[in-house]
N, CA, C and O atoms as a GROMACS GRO file, in nm:
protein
  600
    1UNK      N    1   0.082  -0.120   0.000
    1UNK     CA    2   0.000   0.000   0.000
    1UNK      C    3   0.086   0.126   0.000
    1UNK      O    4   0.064   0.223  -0.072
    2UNK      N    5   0.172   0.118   0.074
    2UNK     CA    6   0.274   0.232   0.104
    2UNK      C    7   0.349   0.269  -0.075
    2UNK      O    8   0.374   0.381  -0.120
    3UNK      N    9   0.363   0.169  -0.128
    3UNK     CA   10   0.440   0.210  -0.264
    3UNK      C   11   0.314   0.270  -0.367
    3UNK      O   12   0.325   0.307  -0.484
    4UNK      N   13   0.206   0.267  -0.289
    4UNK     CA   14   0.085   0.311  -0.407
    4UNK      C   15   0.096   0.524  -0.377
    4UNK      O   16   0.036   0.607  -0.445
    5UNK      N   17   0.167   0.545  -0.289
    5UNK     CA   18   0.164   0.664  -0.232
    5UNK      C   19   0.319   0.772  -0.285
    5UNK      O   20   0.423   0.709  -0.302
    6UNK      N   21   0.323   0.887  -0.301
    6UNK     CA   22   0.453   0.923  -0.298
    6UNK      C   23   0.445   0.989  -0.175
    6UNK      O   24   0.372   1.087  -0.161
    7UNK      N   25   0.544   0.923  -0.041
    7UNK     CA   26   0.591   0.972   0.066
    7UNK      C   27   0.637   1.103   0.090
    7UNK      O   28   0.589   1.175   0.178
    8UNK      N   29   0.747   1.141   0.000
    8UNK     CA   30   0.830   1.241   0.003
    8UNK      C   31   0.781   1.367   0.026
    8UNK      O   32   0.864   1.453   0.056
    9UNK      N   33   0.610   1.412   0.018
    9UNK     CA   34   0.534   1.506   0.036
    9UNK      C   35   0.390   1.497   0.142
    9UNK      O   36   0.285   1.545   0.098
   10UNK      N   37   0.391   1.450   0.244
   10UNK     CA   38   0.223   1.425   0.236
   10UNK      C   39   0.183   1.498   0.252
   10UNK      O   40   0.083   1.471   0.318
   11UNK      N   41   0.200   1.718   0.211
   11UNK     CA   42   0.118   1.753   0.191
   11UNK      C   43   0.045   1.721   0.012
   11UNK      O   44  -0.053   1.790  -0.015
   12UNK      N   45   0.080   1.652  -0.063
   12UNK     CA   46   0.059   1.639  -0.193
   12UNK      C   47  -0.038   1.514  -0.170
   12UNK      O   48  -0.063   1.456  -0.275
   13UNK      N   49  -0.101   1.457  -0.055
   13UNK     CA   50  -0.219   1.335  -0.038
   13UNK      C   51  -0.304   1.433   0.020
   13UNK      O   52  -0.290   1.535   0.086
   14UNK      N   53  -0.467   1.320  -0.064
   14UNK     CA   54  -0.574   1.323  -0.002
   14UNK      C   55  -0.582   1.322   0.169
   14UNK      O   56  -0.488   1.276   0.234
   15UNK      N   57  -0.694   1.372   0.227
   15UNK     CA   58  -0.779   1.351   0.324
   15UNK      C   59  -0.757   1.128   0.311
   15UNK      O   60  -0.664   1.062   0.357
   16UNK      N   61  -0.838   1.093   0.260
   16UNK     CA   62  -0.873   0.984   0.241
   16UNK      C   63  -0.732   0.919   0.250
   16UNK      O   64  -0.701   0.826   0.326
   17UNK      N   65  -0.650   0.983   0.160
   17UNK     CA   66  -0.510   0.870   0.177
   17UNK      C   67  -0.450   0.892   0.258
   17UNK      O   68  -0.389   0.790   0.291
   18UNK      N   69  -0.418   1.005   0.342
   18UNK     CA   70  -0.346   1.051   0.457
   18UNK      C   71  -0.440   0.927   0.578
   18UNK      O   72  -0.373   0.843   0.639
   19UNK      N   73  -0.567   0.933   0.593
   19UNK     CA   74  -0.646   0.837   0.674
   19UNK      C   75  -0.572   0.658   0.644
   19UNK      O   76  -0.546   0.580   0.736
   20UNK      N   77  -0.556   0.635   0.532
   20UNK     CA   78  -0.491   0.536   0.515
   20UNK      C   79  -0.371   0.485   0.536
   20UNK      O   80  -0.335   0.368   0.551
   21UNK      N   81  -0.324   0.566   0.537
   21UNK     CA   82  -0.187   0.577   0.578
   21UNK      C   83  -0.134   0.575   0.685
   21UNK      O   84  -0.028   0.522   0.719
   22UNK      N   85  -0.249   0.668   0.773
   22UNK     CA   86  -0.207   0.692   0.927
   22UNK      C   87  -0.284   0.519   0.953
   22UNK      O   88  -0.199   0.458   1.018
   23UNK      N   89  -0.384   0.444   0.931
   23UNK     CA   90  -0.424   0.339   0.970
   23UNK      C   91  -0.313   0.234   0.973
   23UNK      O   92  -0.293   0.146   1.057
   24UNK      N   93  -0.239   0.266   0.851
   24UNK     CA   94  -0.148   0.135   0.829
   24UNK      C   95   0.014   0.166   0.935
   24UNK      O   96   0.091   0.093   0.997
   25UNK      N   97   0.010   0.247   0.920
   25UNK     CA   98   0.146   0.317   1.004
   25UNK      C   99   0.075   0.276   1.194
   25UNK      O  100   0.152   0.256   1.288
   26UNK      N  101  -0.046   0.273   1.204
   26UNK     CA  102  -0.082   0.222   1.351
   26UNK      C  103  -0.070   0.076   1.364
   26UNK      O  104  -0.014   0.027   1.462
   27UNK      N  105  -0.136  -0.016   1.245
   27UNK     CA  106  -0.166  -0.110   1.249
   27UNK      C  107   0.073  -0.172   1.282
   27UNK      O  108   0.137  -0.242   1.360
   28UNK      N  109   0.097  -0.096   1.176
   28UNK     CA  110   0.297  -0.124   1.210
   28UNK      C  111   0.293  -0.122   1.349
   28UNK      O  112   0.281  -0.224   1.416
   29UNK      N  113   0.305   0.011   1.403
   29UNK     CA  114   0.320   0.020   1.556
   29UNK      C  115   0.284  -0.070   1.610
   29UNK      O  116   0.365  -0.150   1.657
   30UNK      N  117   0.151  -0.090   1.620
   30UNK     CA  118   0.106  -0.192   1.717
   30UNK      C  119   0.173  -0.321   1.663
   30UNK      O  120   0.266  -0.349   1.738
   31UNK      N  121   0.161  -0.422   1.548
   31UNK     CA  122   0.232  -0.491   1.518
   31UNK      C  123   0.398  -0.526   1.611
   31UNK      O  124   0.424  -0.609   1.698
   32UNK      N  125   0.491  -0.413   1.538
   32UNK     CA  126   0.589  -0.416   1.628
   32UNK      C  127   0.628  -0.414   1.771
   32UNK      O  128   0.722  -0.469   1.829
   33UNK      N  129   0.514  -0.322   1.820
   33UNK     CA  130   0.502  -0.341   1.921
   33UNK      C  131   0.464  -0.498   1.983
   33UNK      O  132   0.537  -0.558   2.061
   34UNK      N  133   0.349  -0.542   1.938
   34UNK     CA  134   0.369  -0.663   1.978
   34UNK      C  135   0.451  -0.795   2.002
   34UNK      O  136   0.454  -0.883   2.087
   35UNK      N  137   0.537  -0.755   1.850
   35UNK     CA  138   0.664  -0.851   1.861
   35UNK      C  139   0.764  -0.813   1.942
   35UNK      O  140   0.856  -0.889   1.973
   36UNK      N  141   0.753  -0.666   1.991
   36UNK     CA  142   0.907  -0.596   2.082
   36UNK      C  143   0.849  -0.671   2.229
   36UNK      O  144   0.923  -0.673   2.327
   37UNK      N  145   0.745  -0.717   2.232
   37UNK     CA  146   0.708  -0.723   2.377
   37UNK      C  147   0.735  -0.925   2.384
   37UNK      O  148   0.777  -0.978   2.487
   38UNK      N  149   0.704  -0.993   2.278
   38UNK     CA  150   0.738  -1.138   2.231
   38UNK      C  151   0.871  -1.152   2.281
   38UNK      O  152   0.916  -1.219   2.374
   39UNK      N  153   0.928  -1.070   2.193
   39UNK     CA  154   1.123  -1.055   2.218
   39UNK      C  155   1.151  -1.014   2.378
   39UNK      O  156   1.233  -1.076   2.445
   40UNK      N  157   1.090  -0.926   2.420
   40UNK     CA  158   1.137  -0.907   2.549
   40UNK      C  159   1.121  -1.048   2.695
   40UNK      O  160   1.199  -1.072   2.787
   41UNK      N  161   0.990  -1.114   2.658
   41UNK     CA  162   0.897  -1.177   2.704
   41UNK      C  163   1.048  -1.321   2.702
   41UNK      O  164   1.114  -1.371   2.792
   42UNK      N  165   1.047  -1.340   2.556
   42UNK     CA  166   1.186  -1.444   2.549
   42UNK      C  167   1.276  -1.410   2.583
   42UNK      O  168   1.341  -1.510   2.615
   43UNK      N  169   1.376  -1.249   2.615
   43UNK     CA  170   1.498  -1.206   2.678
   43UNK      C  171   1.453  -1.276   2.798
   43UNK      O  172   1.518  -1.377   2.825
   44UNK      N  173   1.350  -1.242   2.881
   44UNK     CA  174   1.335  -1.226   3.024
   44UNK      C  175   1.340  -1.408   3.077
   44UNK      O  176   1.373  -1.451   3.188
   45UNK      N  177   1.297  -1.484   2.963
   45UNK     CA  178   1.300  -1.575   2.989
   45UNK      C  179   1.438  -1.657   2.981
   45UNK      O  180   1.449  -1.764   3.041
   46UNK      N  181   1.552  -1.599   2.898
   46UNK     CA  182   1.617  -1.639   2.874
   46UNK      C  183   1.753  -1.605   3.006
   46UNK      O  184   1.836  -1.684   3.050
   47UNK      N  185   1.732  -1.463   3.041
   47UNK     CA  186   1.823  -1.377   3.166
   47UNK      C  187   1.722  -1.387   3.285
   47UNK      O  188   1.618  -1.323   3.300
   48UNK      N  189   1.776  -1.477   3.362
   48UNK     CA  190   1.759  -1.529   3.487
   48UNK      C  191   1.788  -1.498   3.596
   48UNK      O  192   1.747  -1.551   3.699
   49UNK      N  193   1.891  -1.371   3.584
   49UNK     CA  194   1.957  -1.275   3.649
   49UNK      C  195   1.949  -1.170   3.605
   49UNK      O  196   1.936  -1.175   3.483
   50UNK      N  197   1.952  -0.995   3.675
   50UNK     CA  198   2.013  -0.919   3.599
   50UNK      C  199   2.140  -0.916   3.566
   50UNK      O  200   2.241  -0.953   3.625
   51UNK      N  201   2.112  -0.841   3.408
   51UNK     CA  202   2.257  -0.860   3.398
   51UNK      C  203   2.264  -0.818   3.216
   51UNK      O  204   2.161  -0.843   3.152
   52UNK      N  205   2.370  -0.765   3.150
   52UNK     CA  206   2.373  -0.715   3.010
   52UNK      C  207   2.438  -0.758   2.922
   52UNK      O  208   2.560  -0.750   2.906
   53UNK      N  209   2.341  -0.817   2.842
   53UNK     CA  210   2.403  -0.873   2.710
   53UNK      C  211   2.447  -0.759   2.565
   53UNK      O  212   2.374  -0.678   2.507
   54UNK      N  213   2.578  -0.790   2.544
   54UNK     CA  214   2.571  -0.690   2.397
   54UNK      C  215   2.593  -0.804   2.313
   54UNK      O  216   2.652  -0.909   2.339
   55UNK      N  217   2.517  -0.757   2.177
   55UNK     CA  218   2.516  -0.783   2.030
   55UNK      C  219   2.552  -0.687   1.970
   55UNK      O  220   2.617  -0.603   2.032
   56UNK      N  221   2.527  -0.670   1.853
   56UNK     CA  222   2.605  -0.668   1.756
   56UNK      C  223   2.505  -0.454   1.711
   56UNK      O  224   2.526  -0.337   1.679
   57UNK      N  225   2.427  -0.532   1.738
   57UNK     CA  226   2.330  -0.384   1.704
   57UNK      C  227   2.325  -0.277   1.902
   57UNK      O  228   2.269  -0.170   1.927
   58UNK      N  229   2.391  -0.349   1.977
   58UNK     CA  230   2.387  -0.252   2.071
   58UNK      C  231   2.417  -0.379   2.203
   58UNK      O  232   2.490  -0.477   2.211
   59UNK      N  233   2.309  -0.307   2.301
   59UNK     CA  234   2.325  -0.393   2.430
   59UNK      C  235   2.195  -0.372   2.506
   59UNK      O  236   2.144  -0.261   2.522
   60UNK      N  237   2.137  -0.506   2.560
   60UNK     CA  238   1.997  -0.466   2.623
   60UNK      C  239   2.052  -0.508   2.752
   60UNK      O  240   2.157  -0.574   2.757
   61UNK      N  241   1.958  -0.459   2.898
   61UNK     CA  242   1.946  -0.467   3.001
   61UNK      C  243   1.877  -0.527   3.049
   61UNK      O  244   1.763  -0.502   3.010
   62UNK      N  245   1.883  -0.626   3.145
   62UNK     CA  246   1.749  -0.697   3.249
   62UNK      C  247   1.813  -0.599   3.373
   62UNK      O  248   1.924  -0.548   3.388
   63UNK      N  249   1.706  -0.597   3.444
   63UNK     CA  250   1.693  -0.509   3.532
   63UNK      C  251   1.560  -0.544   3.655
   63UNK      O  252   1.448  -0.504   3.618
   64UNK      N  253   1.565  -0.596   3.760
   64UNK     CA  254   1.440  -0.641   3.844
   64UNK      C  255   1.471  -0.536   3.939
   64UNK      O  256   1.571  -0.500   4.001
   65UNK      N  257   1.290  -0.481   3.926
   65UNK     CA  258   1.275  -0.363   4.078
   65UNK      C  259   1.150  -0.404   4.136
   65UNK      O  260   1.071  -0.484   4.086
   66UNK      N  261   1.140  -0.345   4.241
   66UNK     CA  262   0.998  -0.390   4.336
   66UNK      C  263   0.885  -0.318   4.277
   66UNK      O  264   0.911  -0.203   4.242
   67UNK      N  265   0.802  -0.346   4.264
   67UNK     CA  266   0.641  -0.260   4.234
   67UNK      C  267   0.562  -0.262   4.382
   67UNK      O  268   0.527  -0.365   4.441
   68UNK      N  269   0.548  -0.162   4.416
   68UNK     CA  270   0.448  -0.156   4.553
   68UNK      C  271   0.314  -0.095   4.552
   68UNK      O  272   0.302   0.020   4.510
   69UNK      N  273   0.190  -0.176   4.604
   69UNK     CA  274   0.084  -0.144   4.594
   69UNK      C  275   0.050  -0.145   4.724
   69UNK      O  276   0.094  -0.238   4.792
   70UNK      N  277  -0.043  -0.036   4.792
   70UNK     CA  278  -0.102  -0.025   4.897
   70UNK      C  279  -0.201  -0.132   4.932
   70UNK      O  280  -0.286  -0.165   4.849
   71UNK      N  281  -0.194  -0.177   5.026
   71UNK     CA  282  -0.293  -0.307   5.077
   71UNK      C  283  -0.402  -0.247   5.094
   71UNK      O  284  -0.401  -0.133   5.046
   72UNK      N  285  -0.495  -0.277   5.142
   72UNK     CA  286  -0.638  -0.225   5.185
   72UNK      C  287  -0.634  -0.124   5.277
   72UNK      O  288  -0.539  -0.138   5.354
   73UNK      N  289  -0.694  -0.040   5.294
   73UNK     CA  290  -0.690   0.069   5.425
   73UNK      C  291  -0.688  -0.005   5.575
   73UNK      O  292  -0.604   0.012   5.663
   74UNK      N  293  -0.773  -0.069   5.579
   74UNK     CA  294  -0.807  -0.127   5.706
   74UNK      C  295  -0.636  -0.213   5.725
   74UNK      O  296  -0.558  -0.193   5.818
   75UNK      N  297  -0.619  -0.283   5.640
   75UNK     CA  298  -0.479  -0.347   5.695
   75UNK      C  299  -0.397  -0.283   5.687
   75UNK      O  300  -0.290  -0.328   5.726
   76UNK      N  301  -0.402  -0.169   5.643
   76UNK     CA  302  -0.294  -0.068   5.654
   76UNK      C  303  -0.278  -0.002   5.745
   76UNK      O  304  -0.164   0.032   5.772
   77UNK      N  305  -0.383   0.037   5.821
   77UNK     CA  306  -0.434   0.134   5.974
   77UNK      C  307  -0.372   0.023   6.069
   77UNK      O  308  -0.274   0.054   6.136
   78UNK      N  309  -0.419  -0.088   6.078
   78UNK     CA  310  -0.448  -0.222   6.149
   78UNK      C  311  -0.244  -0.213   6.181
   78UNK      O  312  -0.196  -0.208   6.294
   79UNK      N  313  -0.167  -0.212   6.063
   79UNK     CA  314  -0.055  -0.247   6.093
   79UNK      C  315   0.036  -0.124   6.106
   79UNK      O  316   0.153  -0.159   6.090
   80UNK      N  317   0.024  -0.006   6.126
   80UNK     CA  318   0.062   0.103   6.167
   80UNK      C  319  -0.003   0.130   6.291
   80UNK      O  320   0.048   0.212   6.368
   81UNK      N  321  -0.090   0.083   6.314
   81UNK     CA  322  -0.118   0.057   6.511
   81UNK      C  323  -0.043  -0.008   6.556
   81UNK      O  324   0.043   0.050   6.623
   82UNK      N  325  -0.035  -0.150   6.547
   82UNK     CA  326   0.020  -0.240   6.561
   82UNK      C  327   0.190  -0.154   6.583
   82UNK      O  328   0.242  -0.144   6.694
   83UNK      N  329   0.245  -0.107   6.473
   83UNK     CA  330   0.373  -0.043   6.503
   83UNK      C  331   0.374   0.047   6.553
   83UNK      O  332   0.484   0.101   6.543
   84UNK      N  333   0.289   0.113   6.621
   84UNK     CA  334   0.306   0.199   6.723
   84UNK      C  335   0.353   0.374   6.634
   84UNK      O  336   0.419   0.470   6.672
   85UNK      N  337   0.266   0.336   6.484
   85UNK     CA  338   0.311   0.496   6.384
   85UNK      C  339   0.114   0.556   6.384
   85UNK      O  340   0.019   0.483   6.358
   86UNK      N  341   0.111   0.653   6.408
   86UNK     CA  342   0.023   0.711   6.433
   86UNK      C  343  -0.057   0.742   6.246
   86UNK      O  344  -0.018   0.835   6.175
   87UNK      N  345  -0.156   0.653   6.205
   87UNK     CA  346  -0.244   0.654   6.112
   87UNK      C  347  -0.252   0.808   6.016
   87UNK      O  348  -0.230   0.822   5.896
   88UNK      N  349  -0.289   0.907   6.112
   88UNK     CA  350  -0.289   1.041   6.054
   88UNK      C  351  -0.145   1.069   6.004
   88UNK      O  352  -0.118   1.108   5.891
   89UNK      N  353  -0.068   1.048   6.091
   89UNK     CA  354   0.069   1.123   6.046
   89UNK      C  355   0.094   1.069   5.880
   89UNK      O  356   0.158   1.136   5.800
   90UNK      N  357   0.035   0.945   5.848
   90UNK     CA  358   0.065   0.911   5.664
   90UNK      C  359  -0.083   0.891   5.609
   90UNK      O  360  -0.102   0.799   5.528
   91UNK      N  361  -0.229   1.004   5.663
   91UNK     CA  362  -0.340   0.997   5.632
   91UNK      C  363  -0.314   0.979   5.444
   91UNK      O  364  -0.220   1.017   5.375
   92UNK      N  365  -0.412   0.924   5.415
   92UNK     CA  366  -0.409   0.914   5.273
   92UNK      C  367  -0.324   0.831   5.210
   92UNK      O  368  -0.308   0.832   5.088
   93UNK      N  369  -0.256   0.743   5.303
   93UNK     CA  370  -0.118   0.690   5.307
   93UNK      C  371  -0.051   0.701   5.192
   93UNK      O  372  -0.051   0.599   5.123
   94UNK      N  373   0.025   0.824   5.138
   94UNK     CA  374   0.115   0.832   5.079
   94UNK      C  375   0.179   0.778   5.108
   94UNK      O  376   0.207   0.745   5.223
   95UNK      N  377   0.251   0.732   4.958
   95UNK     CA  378   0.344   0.608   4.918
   95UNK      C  379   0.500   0.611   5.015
   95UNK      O  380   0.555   0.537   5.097
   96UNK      N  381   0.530   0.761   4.940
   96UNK     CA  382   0.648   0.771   5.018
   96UNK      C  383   0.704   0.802   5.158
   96UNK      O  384   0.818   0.796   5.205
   97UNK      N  385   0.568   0.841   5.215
   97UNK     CA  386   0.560   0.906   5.416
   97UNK      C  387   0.544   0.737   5.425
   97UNK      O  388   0.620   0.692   5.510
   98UNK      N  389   0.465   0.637   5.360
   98UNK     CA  390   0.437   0.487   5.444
   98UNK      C  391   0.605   0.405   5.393
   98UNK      O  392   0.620   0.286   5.421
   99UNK      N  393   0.692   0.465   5.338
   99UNK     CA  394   0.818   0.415   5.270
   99UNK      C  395   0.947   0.451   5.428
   99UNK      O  396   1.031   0.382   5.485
  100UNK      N  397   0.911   0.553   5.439
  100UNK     CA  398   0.979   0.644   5.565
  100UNK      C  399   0.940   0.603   5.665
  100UNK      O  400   1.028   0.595   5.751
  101UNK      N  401   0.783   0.551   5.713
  101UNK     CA  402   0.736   0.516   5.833
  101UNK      C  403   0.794   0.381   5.848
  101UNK      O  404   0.830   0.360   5.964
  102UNK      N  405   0.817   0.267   5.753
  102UNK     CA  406   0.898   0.151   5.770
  102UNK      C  407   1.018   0.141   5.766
  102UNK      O  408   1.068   0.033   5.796
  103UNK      N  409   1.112   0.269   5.723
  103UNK     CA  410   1.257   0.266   5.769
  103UNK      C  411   1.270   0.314   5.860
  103UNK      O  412   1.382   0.300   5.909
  104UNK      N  413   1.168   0.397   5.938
  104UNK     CA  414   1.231   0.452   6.068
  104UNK      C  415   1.176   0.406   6.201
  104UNK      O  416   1.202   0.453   6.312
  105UNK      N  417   1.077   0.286   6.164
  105UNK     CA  418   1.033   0.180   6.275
  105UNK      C  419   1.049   0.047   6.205
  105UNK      O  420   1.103   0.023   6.097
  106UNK      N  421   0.974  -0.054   6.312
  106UNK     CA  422   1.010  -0.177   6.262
  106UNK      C  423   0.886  -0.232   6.202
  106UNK      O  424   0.859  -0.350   6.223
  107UNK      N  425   0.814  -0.166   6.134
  107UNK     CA  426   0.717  -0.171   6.068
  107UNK      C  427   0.764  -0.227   5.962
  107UNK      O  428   0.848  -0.180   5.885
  108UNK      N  429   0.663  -0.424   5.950
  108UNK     CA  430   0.708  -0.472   5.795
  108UNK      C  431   0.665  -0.429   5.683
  108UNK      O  432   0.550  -0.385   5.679
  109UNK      N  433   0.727  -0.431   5.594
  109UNK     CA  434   0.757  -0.353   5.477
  109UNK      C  435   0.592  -0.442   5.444
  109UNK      O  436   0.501  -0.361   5.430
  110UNK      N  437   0.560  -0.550   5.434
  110UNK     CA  438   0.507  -0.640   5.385
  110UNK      C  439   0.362  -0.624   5.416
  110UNK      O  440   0.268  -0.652   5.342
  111UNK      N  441   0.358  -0.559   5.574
  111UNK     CA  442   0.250  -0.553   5.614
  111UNK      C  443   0.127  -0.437   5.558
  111UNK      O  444   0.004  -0.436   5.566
  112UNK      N  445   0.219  -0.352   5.504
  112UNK     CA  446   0.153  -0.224   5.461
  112UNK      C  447   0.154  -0.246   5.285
  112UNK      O  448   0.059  -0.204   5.219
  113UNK      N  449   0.247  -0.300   5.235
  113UNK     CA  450   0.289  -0.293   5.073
  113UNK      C  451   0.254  -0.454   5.018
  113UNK      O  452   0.284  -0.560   5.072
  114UNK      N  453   0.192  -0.434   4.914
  114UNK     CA  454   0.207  -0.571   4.831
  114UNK      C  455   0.306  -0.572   4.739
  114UNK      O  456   0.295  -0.528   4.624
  115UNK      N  457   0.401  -0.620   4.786
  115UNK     CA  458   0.564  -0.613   4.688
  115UNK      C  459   0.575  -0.715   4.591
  115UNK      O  460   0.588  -0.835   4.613
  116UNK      N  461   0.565  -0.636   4.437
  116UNK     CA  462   0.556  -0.748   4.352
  116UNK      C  463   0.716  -0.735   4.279
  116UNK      O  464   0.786  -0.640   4.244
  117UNK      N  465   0.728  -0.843   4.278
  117UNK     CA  466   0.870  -0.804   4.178
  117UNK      C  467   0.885  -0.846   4.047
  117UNK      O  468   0.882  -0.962   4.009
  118UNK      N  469   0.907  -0.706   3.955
  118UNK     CA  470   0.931  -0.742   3.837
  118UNK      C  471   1.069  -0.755   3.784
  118UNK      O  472   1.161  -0.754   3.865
  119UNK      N  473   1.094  -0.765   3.660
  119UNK     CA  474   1.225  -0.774   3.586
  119UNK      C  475   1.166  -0.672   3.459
  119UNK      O  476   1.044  -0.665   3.450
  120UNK      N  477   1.238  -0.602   3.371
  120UNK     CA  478   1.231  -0.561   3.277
  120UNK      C  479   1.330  -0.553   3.193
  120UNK      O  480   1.446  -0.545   3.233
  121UNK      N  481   1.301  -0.552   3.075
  121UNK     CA  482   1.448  -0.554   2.952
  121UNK      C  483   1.431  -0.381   2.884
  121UNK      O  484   1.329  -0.325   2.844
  122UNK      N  485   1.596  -0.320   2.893
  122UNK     CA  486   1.588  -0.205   2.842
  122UNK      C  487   1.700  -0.204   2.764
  122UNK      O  488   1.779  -0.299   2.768
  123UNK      N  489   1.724  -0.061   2.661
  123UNK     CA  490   1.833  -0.113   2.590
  123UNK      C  491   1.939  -0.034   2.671
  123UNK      O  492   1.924   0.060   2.749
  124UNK      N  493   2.019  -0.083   2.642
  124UNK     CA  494   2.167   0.011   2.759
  124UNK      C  495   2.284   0.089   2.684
  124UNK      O  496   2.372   0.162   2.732
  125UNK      N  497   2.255   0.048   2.536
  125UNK     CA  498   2.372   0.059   2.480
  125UNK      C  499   2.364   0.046   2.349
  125UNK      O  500   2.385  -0.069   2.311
  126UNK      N  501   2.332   0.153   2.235
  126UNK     CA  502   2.294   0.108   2.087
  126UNK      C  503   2.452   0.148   2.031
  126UNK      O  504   2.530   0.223   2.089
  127UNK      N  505   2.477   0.070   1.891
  127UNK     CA  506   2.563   0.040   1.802
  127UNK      C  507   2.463   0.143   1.678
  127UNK      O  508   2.396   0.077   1.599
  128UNK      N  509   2.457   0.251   1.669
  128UNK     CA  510   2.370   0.337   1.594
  128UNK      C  511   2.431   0.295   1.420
  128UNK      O  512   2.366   0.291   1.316
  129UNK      N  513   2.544   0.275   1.436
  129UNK     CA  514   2.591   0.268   1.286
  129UNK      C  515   2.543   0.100   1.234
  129UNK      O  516   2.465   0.073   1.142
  130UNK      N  517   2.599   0.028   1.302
  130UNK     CA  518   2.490  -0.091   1.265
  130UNK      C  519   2.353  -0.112   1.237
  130UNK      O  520   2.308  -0.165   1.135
  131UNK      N  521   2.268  -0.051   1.367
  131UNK     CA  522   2.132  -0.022   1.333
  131UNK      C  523   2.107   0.049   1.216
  131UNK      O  524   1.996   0.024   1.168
  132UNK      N  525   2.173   0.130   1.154
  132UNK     CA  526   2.192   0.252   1.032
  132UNK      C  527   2.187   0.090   0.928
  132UNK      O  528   2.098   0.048   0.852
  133UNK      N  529   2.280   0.048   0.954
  133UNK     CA  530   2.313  -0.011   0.826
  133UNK      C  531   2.156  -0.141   0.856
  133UNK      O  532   2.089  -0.120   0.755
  134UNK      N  533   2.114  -0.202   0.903
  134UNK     CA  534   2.011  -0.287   0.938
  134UNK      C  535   1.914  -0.273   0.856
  134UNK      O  536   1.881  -0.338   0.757
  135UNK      N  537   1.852  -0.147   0.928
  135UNK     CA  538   1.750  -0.084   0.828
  135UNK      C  539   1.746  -0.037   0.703
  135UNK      O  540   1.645  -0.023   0.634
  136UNK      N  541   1.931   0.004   0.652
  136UNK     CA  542   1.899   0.025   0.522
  136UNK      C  543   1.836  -0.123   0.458
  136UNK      O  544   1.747  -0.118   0.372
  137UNK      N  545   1.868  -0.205   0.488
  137UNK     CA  546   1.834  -0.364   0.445
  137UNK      C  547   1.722  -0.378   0.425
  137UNK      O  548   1.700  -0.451   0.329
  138UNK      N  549   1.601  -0.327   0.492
  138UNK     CA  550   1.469  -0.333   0.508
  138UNK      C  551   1.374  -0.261   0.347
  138UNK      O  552   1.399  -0.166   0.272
  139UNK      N  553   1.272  -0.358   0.352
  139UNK     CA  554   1.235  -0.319   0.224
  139UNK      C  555   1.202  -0.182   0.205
  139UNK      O  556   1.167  -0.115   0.302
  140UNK      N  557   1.212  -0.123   0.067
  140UNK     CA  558   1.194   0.039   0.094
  140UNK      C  559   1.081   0.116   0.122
  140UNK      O  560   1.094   0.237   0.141
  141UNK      N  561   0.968   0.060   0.126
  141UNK     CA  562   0.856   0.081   0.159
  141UNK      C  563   0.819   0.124   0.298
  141UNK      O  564   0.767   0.229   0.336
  142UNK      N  565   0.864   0.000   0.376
  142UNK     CA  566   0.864   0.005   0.532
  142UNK      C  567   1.014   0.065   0.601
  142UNK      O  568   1.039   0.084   0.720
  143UNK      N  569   1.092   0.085   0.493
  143UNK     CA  570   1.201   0.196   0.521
  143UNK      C  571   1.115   0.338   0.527
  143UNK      O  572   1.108   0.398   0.634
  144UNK      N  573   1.064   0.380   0.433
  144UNK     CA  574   1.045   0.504   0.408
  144UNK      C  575   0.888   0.566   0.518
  144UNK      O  576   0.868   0.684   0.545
  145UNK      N  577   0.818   0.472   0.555
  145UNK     CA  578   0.770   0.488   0.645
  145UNK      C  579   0.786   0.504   0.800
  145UNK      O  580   0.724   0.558   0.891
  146UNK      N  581   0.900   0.433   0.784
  146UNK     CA  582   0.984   0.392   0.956
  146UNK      C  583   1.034   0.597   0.947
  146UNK      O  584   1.021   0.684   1.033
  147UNK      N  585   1.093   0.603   0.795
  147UNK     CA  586   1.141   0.724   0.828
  147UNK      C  587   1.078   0.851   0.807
  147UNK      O  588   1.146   0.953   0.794
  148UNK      N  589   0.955   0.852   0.802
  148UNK     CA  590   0.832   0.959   0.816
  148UNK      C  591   0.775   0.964   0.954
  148UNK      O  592   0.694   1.051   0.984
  149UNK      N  593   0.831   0.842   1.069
  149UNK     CA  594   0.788   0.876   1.170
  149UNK      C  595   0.858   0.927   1.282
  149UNK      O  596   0.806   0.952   1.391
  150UNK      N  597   0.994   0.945   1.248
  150UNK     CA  598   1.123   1.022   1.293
  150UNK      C  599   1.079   1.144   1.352
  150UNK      O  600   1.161   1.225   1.396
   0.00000   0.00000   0.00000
């Protein structure tokens, strides 16, 4: 579809083809996107640790941090009694006053937070001239689109 168009201008397209265009350029995104998340899904499975692999086009990162979600109010009140931290002083229990109230008593981290732990893959380190040369490889169609969205 993209070669039915001349890129080099889109003020020189329709209403109608500009709509087409932007459809197919979403339908890419999401596409890729889906496969960037496949690929990551297999890094994560593959790095068992953090820790950074380089190739040839750069270097990606695994990286595991905590995600914290507030428990219920009531078990949250319930275990800041219990530690002897006064409920009002983190009313609304902000994240970071209930982060402070467990380093500076012996309030478990656990009791107030649902600590989930993730891993994530990021890149750490691109080889830009490789990637340069990669994409010239790519058919010119989905070249010239990749590079209208620059």
């Amino acid at each position: 579809m993209a070669s039915q168009y001349d890129l080099s201008s889109l003020e020189d397209l329709g209403v109608g083809q500009l709509a087409d265009l932007y459809s197919l350029l979403a339908d890419l995104k999401n596409s890729a996107e889906d496969a960037r998340k496949e690929v990551r899904d297999a890094l994560l499975d593959e790095l068992q640790r953090d820790t950074t692999v380089s190739a040839d086009l750069g270097s990606v990162s695994r990286r595991t941090y905590e995600y914290r979600q507030l428990r219920d109010e009531t078990t949250v009140e319930r275990a800041l009694a219990a530690a002897g931290v006064d409920p009002e002083s983190v009313r609304s229990f902000d994240k970071s006053k209930l982060r402070e109230a467990v380093e500076e008593t012996h309030l478990d981290e656990d009791a107030v937070f649902d600590v989930d732990e993730r891993a994530q893959i990021r890149i750490s380190d691109s080889n830009d001239q490789r990637r340069r040369e990669q994409f010239e490889r790519l058919d010119d169609a989905i070249r010239s689109l990749a590079e209208d969205e620059r």
